[in-house]
C-alpha positions in Angstrom: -154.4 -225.0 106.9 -150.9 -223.0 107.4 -153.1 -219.9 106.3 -156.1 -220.9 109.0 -153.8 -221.3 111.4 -151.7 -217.6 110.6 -155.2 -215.7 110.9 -155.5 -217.6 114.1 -152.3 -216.6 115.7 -153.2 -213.0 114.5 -156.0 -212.6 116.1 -154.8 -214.4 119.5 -152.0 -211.7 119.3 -154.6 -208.8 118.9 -156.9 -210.3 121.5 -154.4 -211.1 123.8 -153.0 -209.7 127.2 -149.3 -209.6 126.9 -146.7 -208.9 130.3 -144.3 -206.6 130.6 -140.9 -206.6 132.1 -142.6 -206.6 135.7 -145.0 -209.5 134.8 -147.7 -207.0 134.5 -150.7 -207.4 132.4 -150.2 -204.9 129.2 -154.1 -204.7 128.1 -154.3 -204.0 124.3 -157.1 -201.3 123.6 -158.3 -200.8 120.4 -158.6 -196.7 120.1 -162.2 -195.1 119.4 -163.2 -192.0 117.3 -165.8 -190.0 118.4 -167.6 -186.5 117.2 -168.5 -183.5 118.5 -171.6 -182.0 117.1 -173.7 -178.7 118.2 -177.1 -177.5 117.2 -176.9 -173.6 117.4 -180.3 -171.5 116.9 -178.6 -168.3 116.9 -181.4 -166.2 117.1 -181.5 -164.0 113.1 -180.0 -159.9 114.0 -183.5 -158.6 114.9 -183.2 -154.8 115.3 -185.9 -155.2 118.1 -184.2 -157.5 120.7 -182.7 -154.2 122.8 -179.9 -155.6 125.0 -179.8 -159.1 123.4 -179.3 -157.5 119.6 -176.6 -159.6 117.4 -174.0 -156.6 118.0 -174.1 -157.3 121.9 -173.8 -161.5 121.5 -171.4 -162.0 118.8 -168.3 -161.7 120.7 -170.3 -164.2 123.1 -170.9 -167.0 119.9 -167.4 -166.7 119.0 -166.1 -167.3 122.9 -168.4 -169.7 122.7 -167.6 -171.9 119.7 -163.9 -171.5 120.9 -165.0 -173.3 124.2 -166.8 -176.0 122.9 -165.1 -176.8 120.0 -167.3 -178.8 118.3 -166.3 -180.7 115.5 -169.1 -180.1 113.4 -172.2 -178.1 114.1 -175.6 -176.6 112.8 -177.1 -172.9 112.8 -180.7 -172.1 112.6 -181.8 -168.4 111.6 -178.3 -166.9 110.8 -178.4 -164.3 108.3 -175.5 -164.0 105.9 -173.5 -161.4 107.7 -174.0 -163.7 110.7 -172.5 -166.7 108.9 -169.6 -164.2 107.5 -168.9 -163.1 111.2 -168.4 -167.3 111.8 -166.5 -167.6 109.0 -163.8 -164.5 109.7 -163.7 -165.0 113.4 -163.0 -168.8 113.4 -161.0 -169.5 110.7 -160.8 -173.4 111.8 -164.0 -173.6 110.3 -165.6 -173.3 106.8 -169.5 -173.7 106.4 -171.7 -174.8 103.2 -175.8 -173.0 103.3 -177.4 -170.9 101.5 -180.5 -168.2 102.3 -183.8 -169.7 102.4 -185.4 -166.6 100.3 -183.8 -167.2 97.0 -181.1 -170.1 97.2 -178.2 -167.8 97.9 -177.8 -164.8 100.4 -181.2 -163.9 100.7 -182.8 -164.7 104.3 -181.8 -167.3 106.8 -179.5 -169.8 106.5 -179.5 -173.5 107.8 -175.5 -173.8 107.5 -173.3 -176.4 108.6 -169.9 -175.6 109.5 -167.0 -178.1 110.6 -163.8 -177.6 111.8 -161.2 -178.1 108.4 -158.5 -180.0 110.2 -160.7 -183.0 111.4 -163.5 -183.4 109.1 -163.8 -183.2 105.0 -166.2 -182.4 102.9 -167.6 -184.5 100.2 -171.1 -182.9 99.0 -173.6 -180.7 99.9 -177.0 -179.1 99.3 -180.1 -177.5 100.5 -183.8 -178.4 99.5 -186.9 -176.6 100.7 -189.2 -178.0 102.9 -192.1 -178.4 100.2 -193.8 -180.3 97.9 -191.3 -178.4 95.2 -188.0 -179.2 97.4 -185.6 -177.9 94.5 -186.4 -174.7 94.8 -187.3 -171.5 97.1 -191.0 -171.3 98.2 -193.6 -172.3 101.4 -194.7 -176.0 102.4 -197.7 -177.1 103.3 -198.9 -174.6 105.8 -196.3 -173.3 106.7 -196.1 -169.7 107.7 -192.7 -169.2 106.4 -189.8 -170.8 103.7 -187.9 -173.5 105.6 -184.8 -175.2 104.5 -182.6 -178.5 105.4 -178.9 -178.4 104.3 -177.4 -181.6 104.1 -173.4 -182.5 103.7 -171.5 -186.1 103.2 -168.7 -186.0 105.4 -165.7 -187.7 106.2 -163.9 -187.9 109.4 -160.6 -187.4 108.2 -158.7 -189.5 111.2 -160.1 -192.6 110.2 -161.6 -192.1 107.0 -165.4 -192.7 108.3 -168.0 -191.0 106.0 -171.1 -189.6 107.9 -174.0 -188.0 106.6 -175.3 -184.3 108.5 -178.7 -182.6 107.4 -178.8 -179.7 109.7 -182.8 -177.6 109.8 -185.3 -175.7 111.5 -189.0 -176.6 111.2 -191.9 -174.1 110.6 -193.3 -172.8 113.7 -196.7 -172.3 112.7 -196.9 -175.0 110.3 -198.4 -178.2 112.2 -198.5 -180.1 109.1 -195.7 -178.8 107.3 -193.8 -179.9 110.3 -194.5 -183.5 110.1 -194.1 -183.1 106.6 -190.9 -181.8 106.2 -189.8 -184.7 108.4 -190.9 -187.1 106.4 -189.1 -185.6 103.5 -186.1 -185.1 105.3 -186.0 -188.8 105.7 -186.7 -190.2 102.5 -183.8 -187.2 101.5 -181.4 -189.7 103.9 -182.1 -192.3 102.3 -182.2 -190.8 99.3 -178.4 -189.4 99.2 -176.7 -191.9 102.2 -176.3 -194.7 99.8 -173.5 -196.1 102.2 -175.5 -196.3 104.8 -173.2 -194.3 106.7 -173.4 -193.0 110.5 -176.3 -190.4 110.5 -176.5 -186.5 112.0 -179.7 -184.3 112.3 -179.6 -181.1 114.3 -182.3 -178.4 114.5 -185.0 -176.6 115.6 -187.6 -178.1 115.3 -190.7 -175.8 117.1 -191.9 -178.9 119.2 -191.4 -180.4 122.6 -190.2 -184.1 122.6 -193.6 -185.3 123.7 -195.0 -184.5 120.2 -195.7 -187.8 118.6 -197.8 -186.6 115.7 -195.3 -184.9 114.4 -191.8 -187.1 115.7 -193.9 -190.9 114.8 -191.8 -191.3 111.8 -188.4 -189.7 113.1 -188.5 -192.2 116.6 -188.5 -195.2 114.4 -185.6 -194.2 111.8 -183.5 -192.2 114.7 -182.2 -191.5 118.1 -182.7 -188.6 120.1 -179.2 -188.1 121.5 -181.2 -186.0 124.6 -183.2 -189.5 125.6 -180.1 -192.2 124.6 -176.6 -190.5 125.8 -175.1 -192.2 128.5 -174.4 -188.7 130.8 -177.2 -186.2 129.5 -178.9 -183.2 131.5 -182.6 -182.2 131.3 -182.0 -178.9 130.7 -184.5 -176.8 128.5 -183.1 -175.8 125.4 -184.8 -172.5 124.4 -184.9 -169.5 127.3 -186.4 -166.3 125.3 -183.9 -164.6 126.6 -185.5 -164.9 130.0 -188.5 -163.3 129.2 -190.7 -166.5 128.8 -190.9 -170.4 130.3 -187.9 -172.6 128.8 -188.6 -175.9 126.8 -186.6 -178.4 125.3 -187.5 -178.1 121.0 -183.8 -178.1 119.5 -182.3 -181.7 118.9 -179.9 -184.0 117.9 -180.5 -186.7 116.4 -178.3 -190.2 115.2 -178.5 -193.4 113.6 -175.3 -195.9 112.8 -173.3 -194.8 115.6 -172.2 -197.3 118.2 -173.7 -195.1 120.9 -174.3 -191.5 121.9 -171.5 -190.6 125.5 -172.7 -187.3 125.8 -175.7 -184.5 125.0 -175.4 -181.4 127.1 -177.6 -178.1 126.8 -175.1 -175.0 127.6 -176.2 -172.4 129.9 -172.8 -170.7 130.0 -172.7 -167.4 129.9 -169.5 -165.8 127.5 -167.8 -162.2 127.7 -170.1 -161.3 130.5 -173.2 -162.0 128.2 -176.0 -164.1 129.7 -178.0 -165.5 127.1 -175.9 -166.0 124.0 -179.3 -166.2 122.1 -182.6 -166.7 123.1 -181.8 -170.8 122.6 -179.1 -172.1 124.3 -176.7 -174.3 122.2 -177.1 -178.0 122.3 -173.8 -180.8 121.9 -173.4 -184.8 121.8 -170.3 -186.4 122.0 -171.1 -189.6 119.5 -169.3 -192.6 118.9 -168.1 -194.1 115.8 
């Protein structure tokens, strides 16, 4: 009973509303932790882009990252020297990925990178989007090697461990699409054995409209674009203004108490308009 009665008094101090010297209410707040997360396609160094080329927008991605600050985040299409330039130029962050070609620096990578003073890393990997997932080749139809990178994290403030798989789904590939999101779900299941608060950023080649391909994915997850509390309607891809935009990069999350934020930046940095030809994508989410 004296132990009943303790836990009692405990809580009713935690709960309560105390007064301070002016017979004001002092409200106790428990503090919240939230994320940060981006989905980045940065568009792969393509010789042929004239005025958009890598050379004339990485000053712009690393302005860029500095601005938003995100505590974790996603790249589609980087090539290695792309990830490198990250790496050296924001030193705040490390990444885990490897090239899609042959499982190391070959080709383009699906990296995750997170800022080292707020989040830890725990594990990682990459699988192929195929019926041989442990090792470089094509899926299904598709008309090129796709890749997911996963990572268990931990949120080093409060100890919370999340899970991130971060990909970009075959553009050609109707099948292969659906697919490889079928397999990227059994692969959460598969390695978040803790049931831990869920990440998935990508590109993913399809409009949100697409059920064939998004049926299995809208009953496991939330799109952070259709559930955040404040979110714009912006489209996420712009071609570098040479064709019609439309919303096909996402976030998506599962086990968080909600999702505050998803915002598609349109910014431009160091006097560059289009910092690819997709604009980056971020969602504040809630632990």
């Amino acid at each position: 009973m004296k132990k009943l009665l303790s836990a009692v008094f405990i809580l009713a101090v935690i709960c309560s509303c105390g007064r301070n010297a002016d017979g004001k209410q002092n409200i106790i707040k428990v503090k919240s932790f939230n994320i940060k997360v981006m989905s980045f396609n940065i568009r792969y160094d393509n010789p042929n882009d004239g005025d958009n080329i890598w050379d004339n927008r990485k000053s712009a991605t690393k302005s860029m990252i500095y601005d938003l600050r995100p505590d974790v985040f996603g790249v589609q299409e980087a090539l290695v020297h792309q990830i490198r330039y990250i790496e050296e130029n924001c030193p705040e962050y490390a990444s885990v990925g490897v090239g899609r070609d042959d499982g190391k620096e070959a080709g383009e990578f699906m990296s995750i990178f997170y800022d080292k003073k707020k989040v830890k890393l725990h594990d990682w990997g990459t699988i192929w989007l195929s019926e041989t997932p442990d090792k470089p080749g094509l899926g299904w139809d598709a008309w090129c090697p796709r890749t997911a990178t996963w990572a268990i994290m931990e949120l080093i403030a409060t100890g919370q461990k999340f899970y991130y798989v971060n990909t970009h789904l075959d553009h050609g590939g109707v099948n292969a699409r659906k697919q490889s999101l079928d397999l990227i779900i059994s692969l959460i299941k598969e390695k978040n054995t803790e049931d831990s608060p869920v990440i998935l950023t990508g590109d993913f080649n399809i409009t949100p409209d697409n059920s064939f391909t998004l049926e299995h994915l809208n009953l496991y997850m939330y799109n952070a674009a259709a559930t955040a509390h404040n979110a714009d309607t912006l489209p996420t891809f712009n071609g570098f203004g040479k064709s019609e935009g439309v919303c096909i990069d996402y976030i998506w999350w599962k086990n968080f108490k909600f999702c505050e934020e998803y915002s598609v930046i349109s910014k431009e940095y160091d006097g560059i308009k289009y910092v690819s030809d997709h604009w980056p994508i971020i969602a504040v989410l809630e632990f």
